[in-house]
C-alpha positions as CSV (number, residue, x, y, z in Angstrom):
1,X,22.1,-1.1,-11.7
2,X,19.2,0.2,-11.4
3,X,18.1,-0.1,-6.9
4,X,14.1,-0.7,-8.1
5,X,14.9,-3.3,-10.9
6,X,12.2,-5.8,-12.2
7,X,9.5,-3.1,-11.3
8,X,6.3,-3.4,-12.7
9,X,5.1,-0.7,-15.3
10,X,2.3,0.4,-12.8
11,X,4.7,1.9,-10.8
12,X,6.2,4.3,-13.6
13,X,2.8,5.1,-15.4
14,X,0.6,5.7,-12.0
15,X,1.7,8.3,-10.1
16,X,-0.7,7.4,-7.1
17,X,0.9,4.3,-7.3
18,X,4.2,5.8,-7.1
19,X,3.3,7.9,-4.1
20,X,2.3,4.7,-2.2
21,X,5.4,2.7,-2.9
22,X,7.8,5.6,-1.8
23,X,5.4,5.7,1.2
24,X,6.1,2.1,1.8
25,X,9.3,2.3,1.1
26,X,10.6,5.0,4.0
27,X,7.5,3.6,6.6
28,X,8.2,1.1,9.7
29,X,4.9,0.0,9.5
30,X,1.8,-0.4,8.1
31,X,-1.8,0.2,9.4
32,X,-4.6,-1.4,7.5
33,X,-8.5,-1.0,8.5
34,X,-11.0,-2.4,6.4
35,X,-14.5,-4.0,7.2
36,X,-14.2,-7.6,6.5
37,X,-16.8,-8.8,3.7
38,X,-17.6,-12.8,3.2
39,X,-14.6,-13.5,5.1
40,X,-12.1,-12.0,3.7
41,X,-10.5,-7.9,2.4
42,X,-12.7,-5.9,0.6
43,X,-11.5,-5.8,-3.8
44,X,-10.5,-2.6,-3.4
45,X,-8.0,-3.1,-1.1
46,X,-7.0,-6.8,-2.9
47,X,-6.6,-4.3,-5.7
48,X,-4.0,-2.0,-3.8
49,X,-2.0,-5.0,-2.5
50,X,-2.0,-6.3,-6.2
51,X,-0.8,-2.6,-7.8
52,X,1.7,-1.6,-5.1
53,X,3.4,-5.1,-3.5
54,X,4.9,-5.8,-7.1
55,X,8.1,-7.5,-7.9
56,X,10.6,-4.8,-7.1
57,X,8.7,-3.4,-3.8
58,X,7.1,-6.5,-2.1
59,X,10.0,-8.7,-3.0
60,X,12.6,-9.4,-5.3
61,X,14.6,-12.5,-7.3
62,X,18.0,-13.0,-6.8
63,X,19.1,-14.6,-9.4
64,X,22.1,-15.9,-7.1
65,X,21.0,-16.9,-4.2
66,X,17.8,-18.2,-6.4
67,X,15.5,-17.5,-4.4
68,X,12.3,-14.7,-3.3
69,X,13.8,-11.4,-1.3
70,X,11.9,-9.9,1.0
71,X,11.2,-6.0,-0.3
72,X,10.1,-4.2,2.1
73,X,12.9,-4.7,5.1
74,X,11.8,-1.2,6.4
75,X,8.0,-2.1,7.8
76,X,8.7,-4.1,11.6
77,X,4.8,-3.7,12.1
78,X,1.6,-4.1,10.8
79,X,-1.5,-2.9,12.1
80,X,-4.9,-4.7,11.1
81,X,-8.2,-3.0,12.8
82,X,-11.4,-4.7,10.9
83,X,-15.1,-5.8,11.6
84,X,-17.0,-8.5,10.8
85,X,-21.1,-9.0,10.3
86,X,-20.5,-12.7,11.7
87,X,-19.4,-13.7,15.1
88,X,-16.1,-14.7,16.1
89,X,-17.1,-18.2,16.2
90,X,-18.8,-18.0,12.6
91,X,-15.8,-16.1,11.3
92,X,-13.4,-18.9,12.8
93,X,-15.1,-22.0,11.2
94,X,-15.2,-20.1,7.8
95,X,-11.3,-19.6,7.9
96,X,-10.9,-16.0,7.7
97,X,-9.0,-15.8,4.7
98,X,-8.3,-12.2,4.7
99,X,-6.3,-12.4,8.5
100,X,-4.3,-15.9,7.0
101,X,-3.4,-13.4,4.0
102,X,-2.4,-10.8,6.0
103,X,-0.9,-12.6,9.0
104,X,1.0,-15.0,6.6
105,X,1.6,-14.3,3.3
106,X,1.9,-10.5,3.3
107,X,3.8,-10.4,6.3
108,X,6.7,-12.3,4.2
109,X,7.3,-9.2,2.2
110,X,8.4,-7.1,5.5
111,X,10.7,-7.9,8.2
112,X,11.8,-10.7,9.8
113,X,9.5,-11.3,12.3
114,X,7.4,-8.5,11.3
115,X,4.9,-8.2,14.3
116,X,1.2,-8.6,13.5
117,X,-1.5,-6.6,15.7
118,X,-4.8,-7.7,14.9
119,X,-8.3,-6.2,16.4
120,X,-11.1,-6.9,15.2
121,X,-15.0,-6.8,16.2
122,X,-17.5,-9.1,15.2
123,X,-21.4,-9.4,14.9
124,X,-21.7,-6.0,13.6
125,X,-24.5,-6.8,11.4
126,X,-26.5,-4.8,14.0
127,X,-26.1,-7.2,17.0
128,X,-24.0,-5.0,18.7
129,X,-24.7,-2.7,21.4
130,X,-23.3,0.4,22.1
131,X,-21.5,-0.8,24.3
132,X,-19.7,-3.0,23.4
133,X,-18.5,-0.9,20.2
134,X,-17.5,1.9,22.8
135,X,-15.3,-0.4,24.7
136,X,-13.9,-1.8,21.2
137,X,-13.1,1.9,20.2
138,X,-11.6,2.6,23.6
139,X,-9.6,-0.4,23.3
140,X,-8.3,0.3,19.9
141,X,-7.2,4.0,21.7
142,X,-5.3,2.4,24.0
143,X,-3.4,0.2,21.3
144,X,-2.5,2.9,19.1
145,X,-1.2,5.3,21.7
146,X,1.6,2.7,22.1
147,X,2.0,2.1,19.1
């Protein structure tokens, strides 16, 4: 049998594609940083979640147990460093819809519990002093040298 069965044809016709999967495949996690746009992931990245988390790499149907498989087993972590032009506040009320993707749904396709580490900076739509995006970067530092 065939250990990537049920993969989509974008994996065997895209060789960038291909490159990403077997990344995914071998990685413990996952780093993803993005500016956030209306609330949610830019389409480009929406576009690489819906070309390389396919059926056969994000997950997988098992026929006996009949029921979704988590895919990717291999990635403990994931790693989300993002800004926004709208406060905190703003970004809250409006529902954020690309941290409940990521923080929910994706993480269903990695390891159970698959830690989340989110960090984020808000008003950037030229509100923010220097400052206060020093600190963020100096903060982000300090996260990542753990990591």
């Amino acid at each position: 049998v065939n250990k990537h069965e049920g993969e989509q044809s974008a994996l065997k016709d895209d060789g960038h594609v291909k490159f990403i999967v077997d990344s995914l495949r071998w990685s413990d996690s996952l780093v993803l940083i993005y500016p956030t746009w209306w609330f949610n992931i830019p389409a480009i990245l929406k576009g690489f979640f819906d070309r390389c988390f396919v059926p056969g790499v994000g997950f997988r149907y098992d026929k006996v147990a009949q029921k979704r498989m988590t895919g990717l087993t291999n990635i403990k972590k994931v790693g989300v460093l993002t800004t926004y032009g709208f406060t905190e506040e703003e970004v809250t009320k409006a529902g954020d819809a690309g941290k409940v993707m990521i923080s929910g749904g994706m993480t269903m396709l990695f390891a159970q519990p698959c830690e989340v580490v989110w960090k984020a900076l808000y008003g950037m739509q030229g509100t923010q002093p220097v400052e206060v995006r020093t600190k963020f970067l100096d903060e982000v530092e300090e996260i990542y040298k753990k990591w």
